[in-house]
BATOR-742118 format. One record per residue (C-alpha): residue number from 0; x, y, z. Coordinates in steps of 0.25 Angstrom, whole numbers, plus 2048, in hexadecimal, padded with zeros to 3 digits. Last residue first. Layout:
N
(NUM,(X,Y,Z))
...
END
This chain:
236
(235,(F18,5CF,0B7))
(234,(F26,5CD,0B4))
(233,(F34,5CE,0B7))
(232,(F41,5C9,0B2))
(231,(F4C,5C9,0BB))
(230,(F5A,5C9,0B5))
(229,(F64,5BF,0BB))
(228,(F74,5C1,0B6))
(227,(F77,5C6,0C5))
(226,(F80,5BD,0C7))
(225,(F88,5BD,0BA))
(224,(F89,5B5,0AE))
(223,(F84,5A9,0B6))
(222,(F81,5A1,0A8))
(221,(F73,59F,0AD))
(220,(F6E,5AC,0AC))
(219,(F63,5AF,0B4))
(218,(F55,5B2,0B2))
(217,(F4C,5B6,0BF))
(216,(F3D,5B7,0BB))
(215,(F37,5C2,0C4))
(214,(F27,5C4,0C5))
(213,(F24,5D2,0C7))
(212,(F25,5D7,0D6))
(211,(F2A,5E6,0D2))
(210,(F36,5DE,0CD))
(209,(F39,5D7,0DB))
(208,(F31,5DA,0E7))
(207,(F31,5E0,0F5))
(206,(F28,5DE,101))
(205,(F23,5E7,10E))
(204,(F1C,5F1,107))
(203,(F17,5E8,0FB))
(202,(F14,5E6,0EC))
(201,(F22,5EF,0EB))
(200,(F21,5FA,0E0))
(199,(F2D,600,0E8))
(198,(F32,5F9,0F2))
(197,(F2D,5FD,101))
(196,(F37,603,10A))
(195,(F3A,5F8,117))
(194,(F33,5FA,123))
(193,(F30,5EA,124))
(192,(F39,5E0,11E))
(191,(F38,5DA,110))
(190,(F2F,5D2,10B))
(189,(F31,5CB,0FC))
(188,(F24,5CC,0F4))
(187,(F22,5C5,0E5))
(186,(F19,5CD,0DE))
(185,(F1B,5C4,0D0))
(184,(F24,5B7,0D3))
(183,(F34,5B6,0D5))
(182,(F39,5AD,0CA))
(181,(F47,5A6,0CA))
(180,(F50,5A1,0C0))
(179,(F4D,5A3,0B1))
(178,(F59,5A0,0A8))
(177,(F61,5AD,0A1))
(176,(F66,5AA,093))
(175,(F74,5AC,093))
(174,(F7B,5B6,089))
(173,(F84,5BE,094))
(172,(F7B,5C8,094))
(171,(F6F,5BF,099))
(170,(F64,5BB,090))
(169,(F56,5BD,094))
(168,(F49,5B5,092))
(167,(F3B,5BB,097))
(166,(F2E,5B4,096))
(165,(F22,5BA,095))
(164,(F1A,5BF,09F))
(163,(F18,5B9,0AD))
(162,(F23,5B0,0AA))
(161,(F21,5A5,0B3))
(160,(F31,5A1,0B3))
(159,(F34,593,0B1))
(158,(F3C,58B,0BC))
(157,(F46,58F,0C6))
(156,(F46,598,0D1))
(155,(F37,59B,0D7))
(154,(F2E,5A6,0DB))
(153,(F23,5A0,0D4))
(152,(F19,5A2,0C8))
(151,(F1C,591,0C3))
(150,(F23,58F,0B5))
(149,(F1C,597,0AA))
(148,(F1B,590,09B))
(147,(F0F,594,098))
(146,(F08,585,09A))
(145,(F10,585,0A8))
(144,(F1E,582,0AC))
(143,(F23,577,0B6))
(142,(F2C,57E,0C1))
(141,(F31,570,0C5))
(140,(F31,576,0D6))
(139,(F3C,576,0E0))
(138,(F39,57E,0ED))
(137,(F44,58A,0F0))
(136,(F41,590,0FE))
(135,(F44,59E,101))
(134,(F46,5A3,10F))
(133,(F42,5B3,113))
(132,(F4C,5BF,116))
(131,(F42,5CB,113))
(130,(F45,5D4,10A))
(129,(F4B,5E2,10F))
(128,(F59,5E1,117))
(127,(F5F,5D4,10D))
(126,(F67,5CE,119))
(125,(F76,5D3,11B))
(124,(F81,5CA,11C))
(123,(F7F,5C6,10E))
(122,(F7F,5B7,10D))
(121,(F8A,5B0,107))
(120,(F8F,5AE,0FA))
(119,(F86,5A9,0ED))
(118,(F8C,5A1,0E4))
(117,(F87,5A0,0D5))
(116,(F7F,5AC,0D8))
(115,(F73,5B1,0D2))
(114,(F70,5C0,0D6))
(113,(F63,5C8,0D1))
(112,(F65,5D7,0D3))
(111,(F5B,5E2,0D4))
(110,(F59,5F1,0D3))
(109,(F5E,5F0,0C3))
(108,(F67,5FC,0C0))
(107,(F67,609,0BB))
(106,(F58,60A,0BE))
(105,(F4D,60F,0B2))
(104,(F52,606,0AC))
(103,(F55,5F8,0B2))
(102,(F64,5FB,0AF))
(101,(F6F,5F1,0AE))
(100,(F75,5E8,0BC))
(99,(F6E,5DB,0B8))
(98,(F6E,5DD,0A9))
(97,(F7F,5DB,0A9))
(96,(F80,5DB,09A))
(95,(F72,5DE,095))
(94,(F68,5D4,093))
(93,(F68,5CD,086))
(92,(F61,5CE,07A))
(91,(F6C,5D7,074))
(90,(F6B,5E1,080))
(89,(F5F,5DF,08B))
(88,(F5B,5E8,096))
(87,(F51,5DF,0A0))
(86,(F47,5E8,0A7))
(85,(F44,5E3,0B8))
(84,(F39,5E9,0BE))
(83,(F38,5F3,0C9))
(82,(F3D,5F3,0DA))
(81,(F46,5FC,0DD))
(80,(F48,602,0EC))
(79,(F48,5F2,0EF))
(78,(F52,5ED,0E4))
(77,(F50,5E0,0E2))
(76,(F5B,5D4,0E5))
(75,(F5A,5C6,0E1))
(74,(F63,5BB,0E4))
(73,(F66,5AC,0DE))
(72,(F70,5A4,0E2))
(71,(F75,598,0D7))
(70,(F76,58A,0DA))
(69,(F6C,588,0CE))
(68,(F6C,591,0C5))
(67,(F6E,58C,0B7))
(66,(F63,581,0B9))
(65,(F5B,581,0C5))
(64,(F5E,573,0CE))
(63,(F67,579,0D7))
(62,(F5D,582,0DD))
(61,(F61,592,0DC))
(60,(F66,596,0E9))
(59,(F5B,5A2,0EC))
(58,(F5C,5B2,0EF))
(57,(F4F,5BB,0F2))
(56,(F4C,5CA,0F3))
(55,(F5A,5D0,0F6))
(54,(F58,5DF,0F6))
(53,(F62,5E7,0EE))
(52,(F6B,5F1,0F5))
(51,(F65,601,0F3))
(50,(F70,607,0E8))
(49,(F66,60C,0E0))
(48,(F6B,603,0D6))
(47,(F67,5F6,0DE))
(46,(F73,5F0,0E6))
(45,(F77,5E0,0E8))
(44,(F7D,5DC,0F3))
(43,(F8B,5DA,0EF))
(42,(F91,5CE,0E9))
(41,(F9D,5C6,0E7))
(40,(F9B,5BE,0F3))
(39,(F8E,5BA,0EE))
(38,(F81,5BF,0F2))
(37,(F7A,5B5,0FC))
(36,(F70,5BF,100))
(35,(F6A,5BF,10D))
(34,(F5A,5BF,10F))
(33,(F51,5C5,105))
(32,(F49,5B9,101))
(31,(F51,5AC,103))
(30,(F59,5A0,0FE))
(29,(F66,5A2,102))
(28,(F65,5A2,111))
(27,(F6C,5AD,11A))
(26,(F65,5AE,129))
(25,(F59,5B4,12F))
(24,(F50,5B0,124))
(23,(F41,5B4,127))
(22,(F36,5A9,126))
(21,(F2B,5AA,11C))
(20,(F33,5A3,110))
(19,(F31,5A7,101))
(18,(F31,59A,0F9))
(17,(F39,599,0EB))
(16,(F32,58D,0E0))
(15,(F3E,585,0DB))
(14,(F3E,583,0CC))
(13,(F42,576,0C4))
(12,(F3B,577,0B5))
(11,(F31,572,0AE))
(10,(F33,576,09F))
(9,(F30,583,098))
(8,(F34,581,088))
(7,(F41,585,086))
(6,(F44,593,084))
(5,(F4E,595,076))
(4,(F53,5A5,077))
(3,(F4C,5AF,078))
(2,(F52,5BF,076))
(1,(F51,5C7,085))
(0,(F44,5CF,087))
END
């Protein structure tokens, strides 16, 4: 674990609680499971080191009212052929310069990436082929933490984190201390389309999930030192 610095005693803080819809997409929309990606122009679809195209698992705007992010497009690729637990690789208490593209022994390279963009482009023209294309819908809730300190066990943006161990606090390369975003909940199942190859170590045939389905805890840096400055921390 990263060194600590100062944590301020948890407070009540503004979250939005994430809703999976039940009724396929047909169009672009920026809040969505699977669906198109609004990469920015800059950017390519993002590959895993096998050289298979990452899948899109979820994208969201990030609300207004969340401190450092807010404004901000958030998007989060998994690898499908790959599916494991993310190991951070430190260097002077920090993570290592450019931590979302070092190894995640015993791969050369991580099998996901997590993209938050000041100004996302357009859509891709092409839909994410394997998760489903489903709404998201972004409720506001004062994320009020309990006697331990956990904000609410949710797939939620915003907030306090519901460590499932203890906590985990990481400092960026560049020298910021990375802010907790978004939390996606233990065993979480995203449906993809019928008569594709299972994941491996998946919790169904027809679904796929993030980090072996642990509990993900999204910290970002809130300087913007790059898009891809976001390491998922995962938990069981």
């Amino acid at each position: 674990m990263a060194e600590n610095s100062t944590r301020d005693t948890p407070v009540a803080l503004p979250a939005h609680s994430i809703e999976v819809g039940t009724e396929p997409l047909e169009r672009p929309v920026r809040n969505s499971v699977g669906g198109w990606p609004f990469l920015d122009d800059a950017d390519d679809w993002p590959e895993c080191f096998c050289g298979e195209r990452l899948a899109l698992f979820f994208q969201l705007d990030i609300p207004m009212d969340l401190p450092h992010f807010g404004g901000d497009h958030l998007m989060v690729f998994h690898c499908r052929a790959h599916n494991d637990a993310s190991e951070p690789e430190l260097a002077d208490g920090r993570l290592v310069p450019r931590y979302w593209d070092a190894p995640q022994p015993p791969y050369p390279r991580p099998f996901w990436r997590v993209l938050l963009q000041r100004s996302a482009g357009v859509p891709t023209a092409e839909a994410e082929p394997a998760v489903r294309a489903l709404p998201l819908t972004l409720s506001p809730f004062v994320d009020t933490p309990g006697p331990r300190g956990l904000g609410a066990q949710d797939f939620k943006v915003g907030g306090t984190p519901s460590w499932a161990q203890d906590p985990e606090y990481y400092r960026c390369a560049c020298g910021s201390d990375l802010v907790y975003l978004c939390q996606v909940p233990e065993s979480m199942e995203f449906a993809v389309h019928p008569g594709l190859p299972e994941q491996p170590y998946s919790v169904g045939a027809d679904t796929y999930n993030l980090f072996l389905a642990n509990e993900v805890y999204l910290l970002a840096c809130p300087d913007h030192c790059d898009p891809a400055a976001v390491w998922p921390v995962n938990q069981n």
